[in-house]
Structure formats: structure tokens, C-alpha cells
N, C-alpha and C positions, 0 to 999 in steps of 0.2 A: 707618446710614441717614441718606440727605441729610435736612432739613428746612427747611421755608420755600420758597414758591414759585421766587424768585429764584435762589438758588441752587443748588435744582433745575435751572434753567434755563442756567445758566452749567456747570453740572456735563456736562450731557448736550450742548451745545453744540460745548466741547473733545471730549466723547468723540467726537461726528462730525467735527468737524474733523481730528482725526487719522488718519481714514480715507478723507479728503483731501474731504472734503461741504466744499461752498460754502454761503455763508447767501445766504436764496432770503428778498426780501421784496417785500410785493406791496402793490395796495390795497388797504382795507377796504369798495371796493364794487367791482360787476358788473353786467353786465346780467341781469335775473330771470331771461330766459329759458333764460340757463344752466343755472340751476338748476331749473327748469320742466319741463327736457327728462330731467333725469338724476334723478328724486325718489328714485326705490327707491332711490342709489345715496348719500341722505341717511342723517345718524340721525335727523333729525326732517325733514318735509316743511312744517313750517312756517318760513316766513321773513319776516325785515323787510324792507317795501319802499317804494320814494318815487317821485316821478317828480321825473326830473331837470329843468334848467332848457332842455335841447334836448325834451322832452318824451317819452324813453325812460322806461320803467320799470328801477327800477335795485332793487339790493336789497343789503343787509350780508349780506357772506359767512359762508353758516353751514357752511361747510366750504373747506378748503386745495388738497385734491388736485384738484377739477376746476380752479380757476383756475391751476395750475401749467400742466395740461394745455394748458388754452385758450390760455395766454401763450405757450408754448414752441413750439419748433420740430424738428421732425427734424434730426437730422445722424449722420454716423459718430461709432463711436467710445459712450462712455455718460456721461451729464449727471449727477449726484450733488449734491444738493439738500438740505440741512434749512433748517426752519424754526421759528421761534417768533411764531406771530400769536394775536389775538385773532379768535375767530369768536364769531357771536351767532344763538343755537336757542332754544328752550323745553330747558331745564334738566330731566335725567329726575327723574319724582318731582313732578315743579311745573306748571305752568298760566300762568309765568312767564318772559319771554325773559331771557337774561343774558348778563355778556360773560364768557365763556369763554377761558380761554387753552389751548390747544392745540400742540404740538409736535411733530416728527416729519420723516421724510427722505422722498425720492423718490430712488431709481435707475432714469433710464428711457435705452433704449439696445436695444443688443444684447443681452439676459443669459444668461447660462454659468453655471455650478455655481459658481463662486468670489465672482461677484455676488449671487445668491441666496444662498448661506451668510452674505455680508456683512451683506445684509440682517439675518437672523435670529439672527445672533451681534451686532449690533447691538440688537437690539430683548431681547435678552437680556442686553444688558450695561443698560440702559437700566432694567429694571426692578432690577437688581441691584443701581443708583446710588440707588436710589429706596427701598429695602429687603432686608432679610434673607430677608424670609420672600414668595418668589414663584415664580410656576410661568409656563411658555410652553407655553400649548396647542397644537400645531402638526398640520396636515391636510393632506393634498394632491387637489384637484377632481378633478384629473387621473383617480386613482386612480378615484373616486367616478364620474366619467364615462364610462367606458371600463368601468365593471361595468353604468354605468343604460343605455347603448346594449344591451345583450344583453339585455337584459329585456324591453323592445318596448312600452316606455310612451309612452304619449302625452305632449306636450308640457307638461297638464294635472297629468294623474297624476306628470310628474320633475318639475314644482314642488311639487307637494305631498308628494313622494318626499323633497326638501330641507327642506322645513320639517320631517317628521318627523323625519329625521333631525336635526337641530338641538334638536328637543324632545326627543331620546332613546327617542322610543314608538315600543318595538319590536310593541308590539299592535297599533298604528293602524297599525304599517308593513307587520304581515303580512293584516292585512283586505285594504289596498289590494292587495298584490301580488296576495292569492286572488281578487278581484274584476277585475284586470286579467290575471288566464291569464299570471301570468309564471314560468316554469317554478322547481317549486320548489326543487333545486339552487340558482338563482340567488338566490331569494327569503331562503335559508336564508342565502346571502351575505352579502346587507346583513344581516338579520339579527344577524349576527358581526361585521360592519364596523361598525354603531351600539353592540354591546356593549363594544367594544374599547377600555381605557382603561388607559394605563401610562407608563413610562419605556421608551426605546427599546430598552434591552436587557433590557425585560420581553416587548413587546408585536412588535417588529420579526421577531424567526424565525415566530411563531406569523405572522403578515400573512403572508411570503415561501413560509408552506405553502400558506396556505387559497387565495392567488392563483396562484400556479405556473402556468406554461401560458396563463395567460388575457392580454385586452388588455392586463390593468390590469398585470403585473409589471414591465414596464420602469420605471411609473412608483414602483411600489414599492420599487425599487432606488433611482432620484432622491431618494426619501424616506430611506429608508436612507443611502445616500452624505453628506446634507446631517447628518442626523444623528448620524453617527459623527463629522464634524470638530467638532460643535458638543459631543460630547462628550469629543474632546482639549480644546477651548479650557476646558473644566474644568463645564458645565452640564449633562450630562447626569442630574444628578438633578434637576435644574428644569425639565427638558421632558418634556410629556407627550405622547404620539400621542393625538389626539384628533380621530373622524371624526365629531363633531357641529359640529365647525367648517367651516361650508358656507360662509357669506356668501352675497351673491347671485349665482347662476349666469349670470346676465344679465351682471356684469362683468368678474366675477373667472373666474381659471384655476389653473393649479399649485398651490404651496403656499398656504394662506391658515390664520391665527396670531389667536392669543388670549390678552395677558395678565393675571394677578389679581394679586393683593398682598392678604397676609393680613389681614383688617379693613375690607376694601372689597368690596360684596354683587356689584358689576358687572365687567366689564373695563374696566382699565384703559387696555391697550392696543390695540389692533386693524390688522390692517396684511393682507397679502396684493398675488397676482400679480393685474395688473389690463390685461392686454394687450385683452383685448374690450372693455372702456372707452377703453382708448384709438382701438381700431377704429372703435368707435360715433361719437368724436369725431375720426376725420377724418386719426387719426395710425397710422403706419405704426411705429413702436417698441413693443418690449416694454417693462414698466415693473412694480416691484413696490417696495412701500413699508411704511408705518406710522405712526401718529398717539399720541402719548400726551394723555391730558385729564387734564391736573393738575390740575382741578378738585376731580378726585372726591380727589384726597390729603387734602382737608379733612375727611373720614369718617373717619380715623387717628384715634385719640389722641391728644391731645398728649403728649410726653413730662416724665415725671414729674419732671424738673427742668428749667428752662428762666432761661438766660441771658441780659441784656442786652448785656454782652461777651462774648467769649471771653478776652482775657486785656487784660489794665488795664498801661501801664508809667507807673508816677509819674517824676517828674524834677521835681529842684527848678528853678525859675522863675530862675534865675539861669544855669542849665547853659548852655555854648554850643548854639546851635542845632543846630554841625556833631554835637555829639557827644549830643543827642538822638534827631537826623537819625539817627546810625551805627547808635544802637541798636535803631531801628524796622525798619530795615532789616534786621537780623538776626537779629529776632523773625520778620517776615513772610516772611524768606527759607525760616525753618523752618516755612511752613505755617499759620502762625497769623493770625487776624485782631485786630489790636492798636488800641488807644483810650490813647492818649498825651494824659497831664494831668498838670499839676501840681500839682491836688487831686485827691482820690478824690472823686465826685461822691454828694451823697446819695442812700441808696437804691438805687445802684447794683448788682445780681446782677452778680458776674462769676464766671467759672470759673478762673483764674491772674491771680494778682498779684505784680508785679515792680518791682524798683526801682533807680533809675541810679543809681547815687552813682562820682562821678567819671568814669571810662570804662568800669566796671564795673556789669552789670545780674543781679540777685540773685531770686530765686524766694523771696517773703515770704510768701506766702498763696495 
């Protein structure tokens, strides 16, 4: 398990970069009415705001993915984004704003089944660098919509259709269907669709029965397909199928994800397809992403021993430079983070301690 925000930060940085993400950095303001116009599509609807010195009202970004939006541009081809910013919200739990650091990628583009997996085998490797112990809730709207189209709900009744299902209440969810006349075959669906909780080769054949024939199977295959590669790439007992993960229908579509880490009450991470956001705002790409709040990693534990180095090399004060130089070198070439002194410092916790003598460095403690 990584620890300490920083190297959180550099850990998951490389990991997008290898999947060839550019770093995407922006300002830390906007105009408010950015964010004015998209609230529901906030975690919190409150924000810091000033008026500028042209007399705009401007505000501190308390979130990433609209300003990418607002900034970018259409083009062929697919854009591939992470970032590390600070954003500033009321802190859940508090009554308090704070500066939050926040992380997380955008692929927006054309996307295909290989871009979406990227996504999500990202966003699973992500929490994997963060800890041992975590799950990736994963859903697809899709599905969810193409069952709520057949039931004949009003625009009213499928929002409130989503929030139960998010809360899990299969009671409140069969009152509403019996008060809304939606036949009960279908009713008995969601029903089954909100019960549904597993590993994909728990919960995935039983889906591929109960839907057969209907809208929703193609999309249940898409579901399927993404998570059978996510369980070669070695995660398939970290993810869950999980259809209380709605987000909001308003701007999400396809899949949309949820992760935890053991120790932490909230998710961690959150991410999802966001193509009717981007519609809303004006842009003709699809686009699906993910945000992590290292914040909430401060509800961990600390761990039960903690270091000021990782490993110490003494050298006496008279060494040539080239050949203390040599030595650092291939301590950190192996991975290590090295504190080269020529005294051991009082007080000092380390976890290895080494010593140069001559051209020769020696593991003494």
C-alpha cells in the first residue's frame, strides 16, 4: 500500500502516463456560471466565489471535469487526460470549505470497447496502488434505461426510480411501480436488477437470463465483454456488478463505477460515461473518466510503524564525492529512497542502514 499523499500522486501519475494520458493543467478559477448551470453535476452545490477585477463573477473550482470540458475542443481521433489539481467544496462531514486534492483522467473522443476497458482497468489499477483491500463497484445506465423505458414512467417517477435504486429500497421501488401501473413482469425486474450484487462471474449469467430478449441485452453483453478483460488483467475479484450505481441520469450514460478501500465509510473513487454532459455543454464527443479524492486516505490508519527514511547510507566525510555519488546511485537505481550523511542524524527512524567504506557499501542495520 502506497502512503503519503505525494507519492500517491506520482505513483498514479506514471500509471497514466504509460497509457500514454497527457497531464492536463488548468486554472484554479472559472466563471461561476459554469458551475451554476451544471450543480446536480457537483458533489457539493456550494462554491467559493469573487468578482473579478473586469467585474465577472468568478469562483474556485470545486471540481475538474467541467473545466476540461469548457476548455477543450472537438477533434478526431481521442484526447487522453489526467490530472492532479486542487479543488475547493465544503468537505463531507463539515460545514467547512477546504482545499482538496483531487486526481483522476478524462478520455473524451470517439470511444470503442478498448477505451472504456482502459478506463476501468485504470481506475482499478488506481485503487490497487492505493491498497490491498478494495472493490470497483461497476453498472451500466444503459442497461437501467432501456428496462425504465418499458415501464412507462414518467419523467418524475424515473428520477425517483434512480434514487431508489441507489438507496437500494426494493419496497419504495415496488410501491412506486404499483402506483405507477407498470406491469408487474417488469416491476419484478428492477426488483432483481437493485438485488443484484457480486463478482462478475457470480452475478453476470444470472443478468444474461433475467434480460434475454429484451432492450437491455445488448447492453448487458457490453457489460459482460468489458468485464471478462478486466478479469484476465487479474481484477476480477475486485469488481462488483453493482446496479445501485446510477449517478445522475441527467449526465451520465453507459457504464458508471464506484470505488472503496477498506477503512474508508465513502467512495473513494467515482468516475463514469458522461456523453450527455458533454451534449449539454455544447460538445459533440463522447467522453468517460474518473476522479480520486485522496483526501478521504486520511481516514486510514496509520501504519503501525512509520519511517523518517527509508534507508540511511553513511560515508565518511572524507569519501570522494565520485564515489559516494556511485553509491546513491545504486541504491536508488534499486528502487530505494536514500538519505546520504556522514553522520547518522539524532532521532532519526530509518528502515536500512548501509555503509560505504571504500567502494564497497554494506547493509549494517
Amino acid at each position: 500500500m502506497i502512503t503519503g499523499e505525494e507519492k500517491a500522486v506520482a505513483a498514479l501519475r506514471a500509471l497514466y502516463r504509460r497509457c500514454g494520458y497527457r497531464h492536463y493543467k488548468m486554472s484554479k478559477f472559472e466563471e461561476y456560471d459554469l458551475y451554476s448551470r451544471n450543480k446536480e453535476f457537483l458533489i457539493s452545490d456550494n462554491v467559493i466565489t469573487f468578482t473579478d477585477t473586469n467585474g465577472k463573477l468568478m469562483a474556485l473550482k470545486p471540481d475538474v471535469t467541467l473545466s476540461i470540458i469548457k476548455n477543450g475542443q472537438d477533434s478526431d481521433g481521442i484526447q487522453k487526460v489526467y490530472y492532479d489539481e486542487h479543488v475547493y467544496r465544503v468537505a463531507e462531514g463539515t460545514r467547512a470549505f477546504k482545499e482538496l486534492k483531487q486526481v483522476g483522467l478524462e478520455c473524451i473522443g470517439t470511444l470503442d470497447p478498448y477505451t472504456t476497458y482502459e478506463v476501468l482497468m485504470l481506475a482499478a489499477a488506481s485503487l490497487a496502488a492505493l491498497s490491498d483491500e478494495w472493490v470497483l463497484d461497476i453498472s451500466h445506465l444503459n442497461v437501467v434505461f432501456a428496462l425504465l423505458s418499458e415501464c412507462g414512467l414518467s419523467a418524475e417517477d424515473t428520477r425517483r426510480t434512480l434514487s431508489l435504486m441507489g438507496e437500494k429500497n426494493r419496497h419504495e421501488l415496488a410501491a412506486l411501480c404499483a402506483s405507477a401501473d407498470v406491469p408487474p413482469e417488469k416491476a419484478a425486474l428492477l426488483g432483481e436488477l437493485v438485488g443484484l450484487y457480486g463478482t462478475p462471474a457470480a452475478v453476470l449469467p444470472r443478468l444474461q437470463t433475467l434480460l434475454r430478449g429484451t432492450a437491455a441485452a445488448p447492453y448487458v453483453e457490453e457489460l459482460a465483454t468489458v468485464a471478462d478483460a478486466l478479469t484476465r488483467q487479474g481484477f476480477g475479484e475486485k469488481i462488483r456488478i453493482d446496479f445501485s450505481v446510477v449517478n445522475d441520469g441527467n449526465y451520465y450514460n453507459g457504464f458508471v463505477f464506484k470505488g472503496f478501500i477498506h477503512g474508508i465509510a465513502s467512495a473513494v473513487l467515482s468516475g463514469g460515461q458522461y456523453d450527455r454532459l458533454m451534449q449539454k455543454m455544447g460538445r459533440r464527443a463522447g467522453a468517460i473518466g474518473f476522479a480520486l479524492y485522496l483526501d478521504l486516505l486520511s481516514e486510514l490508519p496509520a501504519p503501525a510503524v512509520q519511517y523518517d527514511a527509508d534507508t540511511v547510507l553513511l560515508y565518511d566525510s572524507a569519501a570522494p564525492l565520485a564515489t559516494v555519488q556511485n553509491a546513491v546511485a545504486k541504491l536508488t537505481a534499486e528502487g530505494r529512497e536514500v538519505l546520504a550523511a556522514a553522520a547518522l542524524p539524532a532521532g532519526l527512524r530509518y528502515r536500512t542502514l548501509y555503509q560505504l567504506n571504500g567502494e564497497e557499501v554494506s547493509e549494517i542495520g
